[in-house]
Structures are given as structure tokens and as C-alpha cells.
C-alpha positions as CSV (number, residue, x, y, z in Angstrom):
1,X,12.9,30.3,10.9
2,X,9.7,28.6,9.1
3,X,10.1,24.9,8.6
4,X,7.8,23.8,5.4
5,X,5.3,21.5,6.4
6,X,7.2,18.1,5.2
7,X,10.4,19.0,7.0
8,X,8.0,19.5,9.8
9,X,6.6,16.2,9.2
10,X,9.9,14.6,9.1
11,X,11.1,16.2,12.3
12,X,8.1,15.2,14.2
13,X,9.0,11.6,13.3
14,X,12.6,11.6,14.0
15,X,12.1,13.1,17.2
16,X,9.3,10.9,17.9
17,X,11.9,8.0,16.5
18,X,14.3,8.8,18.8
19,X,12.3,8.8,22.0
20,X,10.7,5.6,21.2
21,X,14.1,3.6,20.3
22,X,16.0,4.6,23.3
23,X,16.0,1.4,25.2
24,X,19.5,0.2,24.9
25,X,19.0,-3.2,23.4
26,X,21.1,-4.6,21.0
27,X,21.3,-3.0,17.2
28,X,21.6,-6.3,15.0
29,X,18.5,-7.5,16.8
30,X,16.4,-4.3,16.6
31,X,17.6,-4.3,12.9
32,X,16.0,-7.7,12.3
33,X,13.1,-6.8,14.0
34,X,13.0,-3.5,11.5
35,X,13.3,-5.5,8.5
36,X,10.8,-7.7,9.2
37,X,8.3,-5.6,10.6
38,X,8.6,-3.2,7.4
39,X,8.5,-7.0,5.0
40,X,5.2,-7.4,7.4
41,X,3.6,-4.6,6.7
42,X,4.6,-4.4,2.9
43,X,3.2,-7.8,2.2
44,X,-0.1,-7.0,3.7
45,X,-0.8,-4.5,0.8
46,X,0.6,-6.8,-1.9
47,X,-3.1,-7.5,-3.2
48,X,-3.2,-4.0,-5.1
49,X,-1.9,-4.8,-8.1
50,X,-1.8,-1.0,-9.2
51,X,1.1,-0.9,-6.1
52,X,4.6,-0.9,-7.0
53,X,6.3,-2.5,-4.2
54,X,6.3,-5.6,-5.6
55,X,7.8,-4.3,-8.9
56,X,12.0,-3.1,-9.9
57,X,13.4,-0.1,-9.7
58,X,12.9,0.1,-13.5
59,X,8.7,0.1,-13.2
60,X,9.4,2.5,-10.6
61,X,11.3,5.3,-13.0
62,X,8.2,4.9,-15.2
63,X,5.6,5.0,-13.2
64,X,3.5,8.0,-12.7
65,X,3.9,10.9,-9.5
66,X,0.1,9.7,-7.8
67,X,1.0,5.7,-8.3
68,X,4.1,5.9,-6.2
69,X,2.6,8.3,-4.0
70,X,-0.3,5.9,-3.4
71,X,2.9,2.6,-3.4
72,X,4.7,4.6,-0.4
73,X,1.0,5.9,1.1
74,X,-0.1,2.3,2.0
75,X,3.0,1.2,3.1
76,X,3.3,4.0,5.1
77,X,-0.3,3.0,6.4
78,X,0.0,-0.5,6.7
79,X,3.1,0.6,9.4
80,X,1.0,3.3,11.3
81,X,-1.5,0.3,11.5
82,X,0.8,-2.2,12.9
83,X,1.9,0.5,15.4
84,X,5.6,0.5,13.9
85,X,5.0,4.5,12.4
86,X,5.7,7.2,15.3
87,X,3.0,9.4,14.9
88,X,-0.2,8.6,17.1
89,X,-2.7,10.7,14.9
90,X,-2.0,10.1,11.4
91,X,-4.5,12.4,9.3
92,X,-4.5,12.2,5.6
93,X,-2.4,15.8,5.4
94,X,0.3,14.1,7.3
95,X,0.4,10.7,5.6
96,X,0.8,12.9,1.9
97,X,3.3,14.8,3.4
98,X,5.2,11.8,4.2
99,X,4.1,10.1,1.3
100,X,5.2,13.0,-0.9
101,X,8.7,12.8,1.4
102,X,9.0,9.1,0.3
103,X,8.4,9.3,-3.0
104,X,11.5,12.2,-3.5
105,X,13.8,9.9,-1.5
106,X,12.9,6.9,-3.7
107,X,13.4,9.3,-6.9
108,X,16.8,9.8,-6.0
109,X,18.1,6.5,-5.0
110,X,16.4,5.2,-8.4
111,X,17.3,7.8,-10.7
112,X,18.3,6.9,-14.5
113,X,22.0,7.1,-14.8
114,X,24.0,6.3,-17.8
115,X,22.2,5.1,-20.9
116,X,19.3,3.2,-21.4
117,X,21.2,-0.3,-21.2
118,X,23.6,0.9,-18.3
119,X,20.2,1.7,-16.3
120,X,18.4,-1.7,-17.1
121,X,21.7,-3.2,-16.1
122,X,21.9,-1.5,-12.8
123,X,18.2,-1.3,-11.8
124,X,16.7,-4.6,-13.2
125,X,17.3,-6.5,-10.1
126,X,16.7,-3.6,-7.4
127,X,13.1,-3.9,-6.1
128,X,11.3,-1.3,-5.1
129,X,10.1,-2.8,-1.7
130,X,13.5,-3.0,-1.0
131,X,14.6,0.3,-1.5
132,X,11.8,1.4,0.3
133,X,12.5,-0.4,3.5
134,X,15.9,0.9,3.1
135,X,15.1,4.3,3.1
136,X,12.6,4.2,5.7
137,X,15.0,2.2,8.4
138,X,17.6,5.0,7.4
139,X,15.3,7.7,8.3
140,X,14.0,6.2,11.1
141,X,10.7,6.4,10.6
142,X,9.8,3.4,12.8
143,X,8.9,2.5,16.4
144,X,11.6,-0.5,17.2
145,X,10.0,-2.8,18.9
């Protein structure tokens, strides 16, 4: 069986995930420590202002493929910088890969539904760096320290 190269990706992370979070301290405080580690690393790209993270779900649905691409690539950077993304070599195929990954994920959780006023009603409020840090504590995509 051939994986494609973003499941691939996303394997090698959880795998690497798993080994690295396997110390048998307490959840609620390795969740804190998550969340703030991914608010750290968010907030040290907030001086792009081309970046969405900063903006609701609503900016989000119209933005184009390459800005949320670049939104989820420096987040995904700033991590890897701190030393909170499991992957020791990250080369510019892997960090679009993941990017790419990201960006999908995100798609989904802030899809349109409904009409026009339903959707400003439900997605108004939701930030994007938010939903972000969401999805990437559910995929594990971070070193727990």
C-alpha cells in the first residue's frame, strides 16, 4: 500500500507525537502547557498583517488557498522553532505538506453552512487562531513539554 506524501507527513508526526508525550504526567497540565505554547508561538507571527490568525472564521472562508497556506505555514514554523513541532528536519516540502494538511482541516471546521446570515451568526465570533490550536492539539502535532 502507497501512502501519499501528506498522510506520510502526518503519520511521521503522530508517531513522532506519541513517543515524545509518553511521560505519564498529568493531562489537564500538559493541556495547559499545549495551549499556551501554541498562543506563544501564534503571537510571535502576529506582525504579518497579511496573516489570518488574528482574524474570524468569516475572513478565513474568504480568504484565498496561498494566504491560509502561508497563516498555518508560520504557525506551523514559529512551533518547529520553539521546539514544540515533532519533526527535527523540517524542509520546506514537509512544512507545505503540513501546511496544505492544515489548511483542509481548517476548511472543514469553517465551512459556510446555512445562509449567508446563519453563517455570519455562527462564525463571527470563532477566531481563526483558535480553531487552529484546536485542530493542531487534536492531531497532536506537538512535543508536550
Amino acid at each position: 500500500m502507497k501512502l501519499n506524501p501528506i498522510a506520510m507527513a502526518m503519520l511521521a508526526i503522530s508517531v513522532c507525537a506519541l513517543s515524545a508525550c509518553s511521560d505519564g504526567t498529568g493531562s489537564s497540565q500538559k493541556q495547559a502547557t499545549v495551549t499556551d505554547t501554541i498562543q506563544v508561538a501564534v503571537g510571535t507571527v502576529s506582525d504579518d498583517a497579511d496573516l489570518l490568525h488574528n482574524a474570524n472564521a468569516l475572513a478565513w472562508q474568504k480568504a484565498s488557498f496561498q494566504r491560509k497556506r502561508e497563516t498555518c505555514s508560520k504557525v506551523l514554523l514559529a512551533l518547529h522553532e520553539r521546539g514544540n513541532l515533532p519533526v527535527h528536519d523540517l524542509n520546506h516540502t514537509q512544512l507545505k505538506l503540513l501546511s496544505d494538511a492544515l489548511v483542509q482541516q481548517m476548511n472543514k471546521r469553517l465551512e459556510m453552512t446555512g445562509t449567508a446570515t446563519q453563517n455570519q451568526d455562527t462564525f463571527e465570533h470563532v477566531k481563526v487562531s483558535t480553531t487552529l490550536i484546536e485542530i493542531i492539539e487534536e492531531k497532536d502535532w506537538l512535543i508536550k513539554s
